[in-house]
C-alpha positions as CSV (number, residue, x, y, z in Angstrom):
1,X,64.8,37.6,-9.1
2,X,65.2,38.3,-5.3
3,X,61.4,38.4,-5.2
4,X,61.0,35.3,-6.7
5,X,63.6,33.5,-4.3
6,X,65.8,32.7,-7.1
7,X,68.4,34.7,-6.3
8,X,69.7,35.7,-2.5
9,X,71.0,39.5,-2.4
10,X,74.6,39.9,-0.7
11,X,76.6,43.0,0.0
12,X,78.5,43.5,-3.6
13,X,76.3,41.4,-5.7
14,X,74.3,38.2,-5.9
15,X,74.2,34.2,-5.3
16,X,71.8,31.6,-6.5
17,X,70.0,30.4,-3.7
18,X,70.6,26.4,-2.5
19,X,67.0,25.5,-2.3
20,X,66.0,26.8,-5.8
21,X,65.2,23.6,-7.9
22,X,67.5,22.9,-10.4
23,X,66.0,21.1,-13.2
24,X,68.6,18.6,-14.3
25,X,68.8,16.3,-18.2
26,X,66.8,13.2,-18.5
27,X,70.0,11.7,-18.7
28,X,71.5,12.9,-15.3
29,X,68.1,12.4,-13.2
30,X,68.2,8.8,-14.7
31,X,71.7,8.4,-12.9
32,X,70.0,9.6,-9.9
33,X,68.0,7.1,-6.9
34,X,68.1,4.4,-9.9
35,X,67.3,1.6,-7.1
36,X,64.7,3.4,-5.0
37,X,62.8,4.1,-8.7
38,X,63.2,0.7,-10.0
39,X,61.1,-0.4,-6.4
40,X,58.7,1.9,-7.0
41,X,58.0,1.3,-10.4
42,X,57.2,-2.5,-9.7
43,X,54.7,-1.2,-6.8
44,X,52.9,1.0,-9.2
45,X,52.8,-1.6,-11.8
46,X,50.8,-3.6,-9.6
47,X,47.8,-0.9,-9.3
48,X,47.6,-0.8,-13.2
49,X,44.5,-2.9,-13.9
50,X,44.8,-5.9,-16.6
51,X,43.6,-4.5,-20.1
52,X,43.2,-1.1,-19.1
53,X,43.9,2.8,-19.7
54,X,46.7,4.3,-17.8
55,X,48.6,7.9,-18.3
56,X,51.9,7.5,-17.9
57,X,53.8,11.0,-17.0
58,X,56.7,12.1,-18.4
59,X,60.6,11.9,-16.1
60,X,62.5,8.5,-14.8
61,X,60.8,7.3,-12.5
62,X,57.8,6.7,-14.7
63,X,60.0,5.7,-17.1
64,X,61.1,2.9,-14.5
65,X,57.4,1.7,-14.7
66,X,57.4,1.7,-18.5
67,X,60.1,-0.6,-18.6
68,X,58.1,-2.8,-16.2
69,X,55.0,-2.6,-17.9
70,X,56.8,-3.5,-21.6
71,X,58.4,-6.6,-19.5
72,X,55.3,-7.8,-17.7
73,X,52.9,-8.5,-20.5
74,X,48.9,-8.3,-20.4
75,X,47.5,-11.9,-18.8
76,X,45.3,-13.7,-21.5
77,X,41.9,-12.7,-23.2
78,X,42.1,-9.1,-21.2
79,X,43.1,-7.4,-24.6
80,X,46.2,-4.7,-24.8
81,X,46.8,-2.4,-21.6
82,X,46.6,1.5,-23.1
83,X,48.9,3.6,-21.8
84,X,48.8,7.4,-22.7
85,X,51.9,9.6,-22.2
86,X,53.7,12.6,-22.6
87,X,56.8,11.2,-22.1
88,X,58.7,10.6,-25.5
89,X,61.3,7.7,-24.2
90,X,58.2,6.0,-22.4
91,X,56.3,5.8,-25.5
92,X,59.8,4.9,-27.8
93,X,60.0,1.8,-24.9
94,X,56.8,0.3,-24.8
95,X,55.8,0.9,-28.4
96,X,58.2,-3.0,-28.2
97,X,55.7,-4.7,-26.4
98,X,53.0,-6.4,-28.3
99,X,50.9,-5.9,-25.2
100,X,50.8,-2.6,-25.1
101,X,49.1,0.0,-27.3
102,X,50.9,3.3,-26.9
103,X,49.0,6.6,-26.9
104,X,51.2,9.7,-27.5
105,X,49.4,13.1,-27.1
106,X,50.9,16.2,-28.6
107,X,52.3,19.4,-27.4
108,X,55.5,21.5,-27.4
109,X,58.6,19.3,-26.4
110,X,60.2,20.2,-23.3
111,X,64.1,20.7,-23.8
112,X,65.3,18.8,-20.5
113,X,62.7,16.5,-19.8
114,X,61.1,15.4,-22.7
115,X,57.7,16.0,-21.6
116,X,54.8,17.2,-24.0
117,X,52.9,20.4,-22.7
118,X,50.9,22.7,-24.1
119,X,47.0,23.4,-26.0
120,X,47.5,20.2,-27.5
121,X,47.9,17.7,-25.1
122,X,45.6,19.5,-22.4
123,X,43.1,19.2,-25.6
124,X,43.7,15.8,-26.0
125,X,43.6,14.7,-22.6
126,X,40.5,16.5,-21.6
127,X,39.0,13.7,-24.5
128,X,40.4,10.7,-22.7
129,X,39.7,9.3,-19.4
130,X,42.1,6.7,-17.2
131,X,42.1,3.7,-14.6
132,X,44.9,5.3,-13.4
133,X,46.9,8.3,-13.7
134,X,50.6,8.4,-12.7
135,X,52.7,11.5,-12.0
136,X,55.9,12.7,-12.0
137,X,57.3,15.7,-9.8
138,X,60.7,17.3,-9.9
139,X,60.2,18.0,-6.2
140,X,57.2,17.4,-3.6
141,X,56.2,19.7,-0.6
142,X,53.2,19.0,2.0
143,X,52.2,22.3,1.8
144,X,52.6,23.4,-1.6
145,X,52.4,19.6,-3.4
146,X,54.2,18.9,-6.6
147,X,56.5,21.3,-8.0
148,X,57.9,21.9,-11.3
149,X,59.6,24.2,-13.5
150,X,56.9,25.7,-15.4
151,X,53.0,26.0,-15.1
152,X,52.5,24.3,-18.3
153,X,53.6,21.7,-17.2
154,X,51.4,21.2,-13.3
155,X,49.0,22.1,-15.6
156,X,49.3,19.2,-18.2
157,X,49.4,16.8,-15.0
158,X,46.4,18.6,-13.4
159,X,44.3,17.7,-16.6
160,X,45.5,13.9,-16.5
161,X,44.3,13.8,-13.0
162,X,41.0,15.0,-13.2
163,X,40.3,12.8,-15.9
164,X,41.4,9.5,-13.8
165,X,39.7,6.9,-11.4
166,X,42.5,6.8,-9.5
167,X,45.8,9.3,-8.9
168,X,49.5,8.0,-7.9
169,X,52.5,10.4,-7.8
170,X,55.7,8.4,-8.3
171,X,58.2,10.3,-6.4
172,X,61.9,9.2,-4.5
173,X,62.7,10.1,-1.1
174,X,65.1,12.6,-2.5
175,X,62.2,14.7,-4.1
176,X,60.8,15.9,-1.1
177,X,63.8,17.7,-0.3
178,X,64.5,19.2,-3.8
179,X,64.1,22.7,-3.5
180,X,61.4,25.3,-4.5
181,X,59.9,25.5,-7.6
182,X,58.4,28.5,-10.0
183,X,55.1,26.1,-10.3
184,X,53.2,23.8,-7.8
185,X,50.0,21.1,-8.0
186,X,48.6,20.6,-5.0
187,X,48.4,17.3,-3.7
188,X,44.4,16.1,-3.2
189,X,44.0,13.8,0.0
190,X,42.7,10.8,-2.3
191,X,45.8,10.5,-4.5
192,X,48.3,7.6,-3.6
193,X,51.9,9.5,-3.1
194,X,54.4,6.4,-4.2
195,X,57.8,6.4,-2.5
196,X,61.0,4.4,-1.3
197,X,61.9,4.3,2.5
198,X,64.3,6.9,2.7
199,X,61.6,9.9,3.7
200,X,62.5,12.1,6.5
201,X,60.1,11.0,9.8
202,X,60.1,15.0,9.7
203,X,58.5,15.5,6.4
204,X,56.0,12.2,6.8
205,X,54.2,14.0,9.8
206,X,54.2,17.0,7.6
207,X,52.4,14.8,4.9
208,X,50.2,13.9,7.0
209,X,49.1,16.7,8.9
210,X,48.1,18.1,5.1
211,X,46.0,14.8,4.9
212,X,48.7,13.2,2.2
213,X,49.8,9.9,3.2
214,X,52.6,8.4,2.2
215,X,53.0,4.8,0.6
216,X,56.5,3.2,1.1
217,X,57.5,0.7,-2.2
218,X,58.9,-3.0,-0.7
């Protein structure tokens, strides 16, 4: 556990290390940067195109765009706006809106965050393709990109990617100082990386000396 970094050794015994990421409930992170997700959310609902497919990620903050997109409606004669997720609240919310058509894939059922992962949803995924794909990340690093807690899960995300136009990782100011994680995506140059205001100047040079720059919500 040393090894991995998830411990720190000390004479007598052992303490968990402060910058491990702790993977909180879906009900705790939702408490968490409410405001700065709710801004984000309506700047990411404006790059989702009238009538078309989106992935929707699993956690709160693409949660916070769900709840925009079931309020926002689909302008006329440009037919239902699709949106494919692995996020099981996300698909219990817009499933409401007559102007949405809701896409779940399947998988294994993540305890603490909801999230579908597995064979099954990389399988359905890999059949799909988006206008827009929109990730989650329980933490965000320049060097190493998007963390999370398991690989299954970077790897579900890294399939929705590949298969989309266009790539925007929803993440707070507070994710970028989250801690390590046991599994990272790295972050490609031509995604859009969707924040609030409240980044470090430190960590946006860091950004974009790694060729990741950063888009600040209103």
């Amino acid at each position: 556990m040393q090894r991995e970094g998830r411990i720190a050794r000390t004479y007598g015994g052992a303490m968990v290390r402060d910058d491990v990421l702790a993977e909180r409930s879906f009900g705790e992170s939702a408490r968490l940067h409410a405001a700065a997700k709710a801004a984000i959310a309506a700047a990411a609902a404006e790059l989702v195109p009238a009538g078309g497919t989106v992935f929707l990620d699993a956690g709160t903050t693409c949660l916070a765009l769900a709840r925009v997109l079931a309020g926002t409606g689909t302008p006329s004669g440009t037919g239902p706006t699709t949106v494919v997720t692995r996020g099981l609240e996300a698909a219990l919310l817009l499933v409401r809106s007559p102007d949405v058509r809701v896409v779940v894939v399947g998988g294994q059922v993540q305890p603490l965050s909801h999230g579908l992962v597995g064979p099954l949803a990389s399988i359905a995924l890999e059949r799909m393709s988006f206008d827009v794909a929109f990730l989650g990340a329980d933490t965000v690093d320049a060097e190493r990109g998007l963390g999370e807690p398991t690989v299954e899960e970077t790897w579900v995300k890294e399939v929705a990617a590949g298969r989309a136009q266009q790539v925007v990782l929803l993440a707070d100011a507070s994710k970028f100082a989250a801690g390590r994680a046991p599994a990272w995506l790295r972050i490609d140059p031509a995604w859009t990386v969707l924040t609030d205001g409240g980044v470090e100047p430190a960590t946006v040079a860091a950004c974009e000396r790694h060729g990741i720059a950063l888009r600040a919500a209103p």
